[in-house]
Structure formats: structure tokens, C-alpha cells
N, C-alpha and C positions, 0 to 999 in steps of 0.2 A: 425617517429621513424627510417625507413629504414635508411632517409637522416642522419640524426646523426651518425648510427652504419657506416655506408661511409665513413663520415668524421671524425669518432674516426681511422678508417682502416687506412687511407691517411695519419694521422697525425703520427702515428703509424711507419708504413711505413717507410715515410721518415725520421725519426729520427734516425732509429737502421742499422746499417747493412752495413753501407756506408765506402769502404776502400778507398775512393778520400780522397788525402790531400788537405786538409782545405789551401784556401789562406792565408798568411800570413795578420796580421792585420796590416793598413793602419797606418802610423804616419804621422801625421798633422804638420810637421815639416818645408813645402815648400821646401823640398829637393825633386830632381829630382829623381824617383826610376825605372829605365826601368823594364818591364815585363823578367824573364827569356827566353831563347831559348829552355833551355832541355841543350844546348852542352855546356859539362863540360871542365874549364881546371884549370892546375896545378895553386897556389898561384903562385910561382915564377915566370910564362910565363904570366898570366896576371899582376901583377904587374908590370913588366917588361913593358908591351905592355900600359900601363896607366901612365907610369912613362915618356917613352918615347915621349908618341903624348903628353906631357903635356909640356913637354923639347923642344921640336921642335916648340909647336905654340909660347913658351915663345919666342924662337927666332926670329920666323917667322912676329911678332908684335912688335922686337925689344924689349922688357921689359930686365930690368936688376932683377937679382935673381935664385934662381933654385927652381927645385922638390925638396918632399920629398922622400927619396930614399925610397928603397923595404929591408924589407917586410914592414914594419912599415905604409905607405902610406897606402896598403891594409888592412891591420889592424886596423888601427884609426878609420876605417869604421863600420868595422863589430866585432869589439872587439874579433873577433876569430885567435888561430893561426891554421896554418896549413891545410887549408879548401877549398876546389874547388871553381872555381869562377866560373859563366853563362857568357859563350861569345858572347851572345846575349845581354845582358844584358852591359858588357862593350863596347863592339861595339858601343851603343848608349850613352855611357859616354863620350867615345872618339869623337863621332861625337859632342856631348857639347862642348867638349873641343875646335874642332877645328872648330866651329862657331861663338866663342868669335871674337872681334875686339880691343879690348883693354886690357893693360896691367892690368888694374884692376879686366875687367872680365876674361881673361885668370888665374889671378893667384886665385882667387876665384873659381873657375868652377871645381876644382878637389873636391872643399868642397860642392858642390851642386847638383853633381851625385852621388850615393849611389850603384855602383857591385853590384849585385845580390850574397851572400854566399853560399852555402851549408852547412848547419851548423852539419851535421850529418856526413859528410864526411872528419872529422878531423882523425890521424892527415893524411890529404893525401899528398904524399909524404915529409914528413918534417922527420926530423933523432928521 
């Protein structure tokens, strides 16, 4: 009887009281989603910095085409506007980016990394 009233306590317990945010739930979509860092920055400066390393490997591999420009790039992602991005999180988008070797997967790879959003932190700095 004691073992029961224990593990009514435990279950108890751990269910109530908890102010940790809940990981986001996982989409089975085969898209690449890095971990956040914690370090936040503006829509427009990562945009900016994903539009770029995307512009440069297209070069760098020789491919004819371009990016999608900003904000809209960032956007199509996270269907938010005006929202901080994890620069942790792009950091390892852009390393995607610039481990492609082919025009095909360079131009693909901006659609197979997923920025981390902050979806609470809208609209940050947008007008």
C-alpha cells in the first residue's frame, strides 16, 4: 500500500508545477532543424546573414540563379513575421549551406534547414 501512495506522490509530482518550456514538437518532415543556442537576433540581420552564405556558395559552385531575397526567405519558413531568430540555430543552417558541392544541392539546402523562430517575440523590431 505504502508503494502505491509513492508512486500516486511521484506521478503527482511530476505532472503539476513545472515552469520548463516544453520542447517544441518534432515534425517528421526530414527537414534539418538545428537545436537553438539561446542567442537571439533581429529577423533582418539573420535573414540577411542566410541570404548571403546562400548567394556566395551559389557562386562558389558556380551555379547560375539566385536567393530568395529577405524577409520573405525567413518567413516561408516559419510563416511568422517580425520574430527573432537563434543564432545558434542558423549558424548550423549555414554550415548546411556551405557543405553542399553541387548546384543542385546548394540550391535546395536553404529548403532543408528550418532557423530556429521565437515565435513570442514578434513583432521584434519590425515597424
Amino acid at each position: 500500500m505504502r508503494i502505491l501512495l509513492v508512486a500516486a506522490a511521484l506521478l503527482l509530482a511530476s505532472g503539476c508545477g513545472s515552469d520548463e518550456a516544453k520542447p517544441a514538437p518534432t515534425t517528421d518532415d526530414g527537414k534539418l532543424r538545428p537545436p537553438p543556442s539561446g542567442e537571439r537576433m533581429t529577423e533582418a540581420a539573420a535573414c540577411d546573414a542566410l541570404s548571403d552564405a546562400h548567394s556566395k556558395m551559389m557562386l562558389a559552385v558556380g551555379c547560375a540563379g539566385t536567393s530568395r531575397t529577405c524577409p520573405t526567405l525567413l518567413r516561408s519558413q516559419s510563416a511568422s513575421e517580425c520574430v527573432e531568430y537563434d543564432k545558434g540555430s542558423l549558424d548550423a543552417c549555414i554550415a548546411h549551406i556551405e557543405a553542399q558541392t553541387t548546384c543542385p544541392d546548394v540550391a535546395s539546402s536553404l529548403d532543408e534547414c528550418i532557423v530556429y523562430a521565437y515565435p513570442e517575440s514578434a513583432p521584434a523590431g519590425c515597424p
